[in-house]
C-alpha positions in Angstrom: -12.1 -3.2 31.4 -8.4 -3.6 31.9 -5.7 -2.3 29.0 -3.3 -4.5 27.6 -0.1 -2.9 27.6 2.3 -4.2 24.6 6.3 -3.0 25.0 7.9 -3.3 21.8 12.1 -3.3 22.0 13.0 -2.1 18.1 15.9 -3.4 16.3 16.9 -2.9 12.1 16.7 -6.7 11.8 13.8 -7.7 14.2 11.5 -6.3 17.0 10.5 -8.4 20.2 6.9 -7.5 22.0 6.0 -8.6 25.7 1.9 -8.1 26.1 1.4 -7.4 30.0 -1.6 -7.1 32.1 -1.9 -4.3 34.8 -0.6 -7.1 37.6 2.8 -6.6 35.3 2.6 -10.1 34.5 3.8 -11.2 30.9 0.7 -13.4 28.9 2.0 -13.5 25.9 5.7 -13.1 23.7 6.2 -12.5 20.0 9.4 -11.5 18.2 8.8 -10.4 14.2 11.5 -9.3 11.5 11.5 -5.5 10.9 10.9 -5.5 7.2 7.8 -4.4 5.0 5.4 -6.9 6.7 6.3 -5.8 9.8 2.7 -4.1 10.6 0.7 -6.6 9.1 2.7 -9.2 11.2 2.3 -7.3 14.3 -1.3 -6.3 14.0 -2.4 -9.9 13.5 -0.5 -11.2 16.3 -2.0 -8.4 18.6 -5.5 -8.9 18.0 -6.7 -10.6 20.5 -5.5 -8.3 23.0 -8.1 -5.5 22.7 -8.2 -3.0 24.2 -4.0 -2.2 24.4 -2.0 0.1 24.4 1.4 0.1 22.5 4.6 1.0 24.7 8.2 1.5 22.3 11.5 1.8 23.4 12.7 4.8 21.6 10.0 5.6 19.5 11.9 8.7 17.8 14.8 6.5 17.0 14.8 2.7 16.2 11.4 2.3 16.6 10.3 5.7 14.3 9.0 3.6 11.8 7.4 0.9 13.7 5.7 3.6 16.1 4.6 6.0 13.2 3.0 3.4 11.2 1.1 1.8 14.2 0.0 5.2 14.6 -0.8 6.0 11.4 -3.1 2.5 11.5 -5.1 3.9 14.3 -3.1 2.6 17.3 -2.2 4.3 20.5 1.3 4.8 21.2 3.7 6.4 23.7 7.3 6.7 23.9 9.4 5.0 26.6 13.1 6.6 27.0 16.1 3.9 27.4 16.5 5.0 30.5 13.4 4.0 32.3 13.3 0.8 30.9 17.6 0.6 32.3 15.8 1.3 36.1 12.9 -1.5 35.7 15.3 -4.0 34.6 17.8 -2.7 37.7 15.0 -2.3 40.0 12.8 -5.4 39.2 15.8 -7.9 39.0 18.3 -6.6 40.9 20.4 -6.4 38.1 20.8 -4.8 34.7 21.1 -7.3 32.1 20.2 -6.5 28.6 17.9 -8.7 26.3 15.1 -8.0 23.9 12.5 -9.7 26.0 13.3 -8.3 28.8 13.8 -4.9 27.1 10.2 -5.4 25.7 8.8 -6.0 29.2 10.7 -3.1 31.0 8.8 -0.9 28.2 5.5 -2.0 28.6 6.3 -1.8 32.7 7.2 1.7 32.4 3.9 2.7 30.6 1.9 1.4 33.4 4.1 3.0 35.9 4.3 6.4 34.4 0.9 8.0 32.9 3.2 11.6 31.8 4.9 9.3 28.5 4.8 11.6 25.3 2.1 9.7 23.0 2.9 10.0 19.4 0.3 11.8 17.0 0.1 11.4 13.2 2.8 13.2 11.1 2.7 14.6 7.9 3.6 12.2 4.9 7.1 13.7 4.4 8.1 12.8 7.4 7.4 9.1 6.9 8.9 9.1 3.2 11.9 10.4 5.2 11.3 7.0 7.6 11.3 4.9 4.6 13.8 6.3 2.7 16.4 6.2 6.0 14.7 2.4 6.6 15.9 1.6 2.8 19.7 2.6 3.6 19.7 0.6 5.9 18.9 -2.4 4.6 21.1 -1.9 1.5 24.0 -1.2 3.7 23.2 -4.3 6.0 23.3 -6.5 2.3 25.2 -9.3 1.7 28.4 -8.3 0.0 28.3 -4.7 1.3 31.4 -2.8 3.0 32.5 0.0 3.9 34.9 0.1 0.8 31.9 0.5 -1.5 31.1 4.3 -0.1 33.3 7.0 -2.1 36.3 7.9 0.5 36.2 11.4 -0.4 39.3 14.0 0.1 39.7 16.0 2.8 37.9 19.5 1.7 40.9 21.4 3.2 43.7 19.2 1.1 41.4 18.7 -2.0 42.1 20.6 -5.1 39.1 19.5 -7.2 35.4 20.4 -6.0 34.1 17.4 -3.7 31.4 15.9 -5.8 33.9 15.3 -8.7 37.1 12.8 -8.0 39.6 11.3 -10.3 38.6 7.9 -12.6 42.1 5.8 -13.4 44.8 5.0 -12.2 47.5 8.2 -11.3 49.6 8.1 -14.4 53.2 9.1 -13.6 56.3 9.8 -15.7 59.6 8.3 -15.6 62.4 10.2 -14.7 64.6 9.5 -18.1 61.5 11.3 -20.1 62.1 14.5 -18.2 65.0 16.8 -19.3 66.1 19.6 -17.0 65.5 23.5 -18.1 67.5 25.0 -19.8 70.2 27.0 -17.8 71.2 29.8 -20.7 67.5 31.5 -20.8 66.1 32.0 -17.6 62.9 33.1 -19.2 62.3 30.0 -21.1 60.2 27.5 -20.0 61.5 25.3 -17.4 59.8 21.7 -18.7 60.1 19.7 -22.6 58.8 16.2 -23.2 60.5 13.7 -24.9 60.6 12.8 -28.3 57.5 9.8 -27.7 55.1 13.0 -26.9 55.0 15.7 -28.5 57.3 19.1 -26.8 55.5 21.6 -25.5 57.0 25.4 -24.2 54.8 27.8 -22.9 54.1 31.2 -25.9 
């Protein structure tokens, strides 16, 4: 019985699958939001292509998530470097333009090509807390009304005087000039600063 072959092109706002048969002929397209459906979603639309085999486009990067939890649900899955799917695309149509279906395809035509692609096995459950928790980022920084400006600019560790988790609150007050009288020149071991009379004076004991 012949294998479907299913290349998956991973994105943070959406993946694109391409089912192929072992002619390298595409039967069917699907292109699903990457958010916490996104294996349910998938799974349905898959299952009438039995028996398959899953094909990702950088499955330890993009795709982690997708890959590990179609793994983790039992499916087979190998990893397909950007860089076969850049020579299919070259190769098969004599030019290298870049789009997610044809990304998806290139994936699953690698994976019939090449039988020596790493298969990904189950991992331990921190490792997919740390999927999750890197997935969640993501989407908060990809919010509506999110910018740069809201991450804490931190002060160069070299220049800074204060430890790096602790930074000023407030404005920077400053002094006016006319507040400020000059030291003393009789005593050159008295103190070298007074206040005026709105705060109280201070000199060193």
């Amino acid at each position: 019985m012949p294998v479907f072959v299913i290349g998956v092109d991973p994105h943070k706002g959406s993946h694109t699958a391409a089912v192929l048969e072992t002619s390298e002929e595409v039967i069917a397209e699907c292109r699903f939001d990457a958010d916490g459906r996104q294996l349910g979603r998938v799974l349905e639309w898959a299952e009438p292509f039995r028996p398959r085999r899953w094909a990702v486009e950088g499955a330890t990067g993009p795709g982690a998530l997708l890959a590990r939890q179609l793994v983790a649900a039992g499916e087979q899955v190998v990893d397909v470097p950007s860089t076969l799917t850049a020579r299919v695309r070259l190769l098969d149509r004599g030019r290298s333009d870049k789009t997610d279906a044809h990304d998806a395809r290139a994936a699953a035509v690698v994976a019939l090509r090449h039988a020596n692609l790493r298969t990904l096995i189950a991992e331990d459950h921190d490792a997919v807390l740390r999927l999750l928790a890197d997935r969640h980022h993501d989407l908060v920084a990809s919010a509506p009304g999110w910018s740069a400006a809201c991450t804490p600019s931190w002060p160069n560790c070299e220049q800074a005087e204060l430890p790096r988790p602790f930074r000023p609150i407030g404005p920077r007050r400053t002094w006016p000039q006319s507040n400020l009288r000059a030291p003393p020149t009789s005593n050159a071991n008295e103190s070298a600063w007074s206040w005026s009379t709105r705060s109280p004076a201070w000199r060193p004991s």
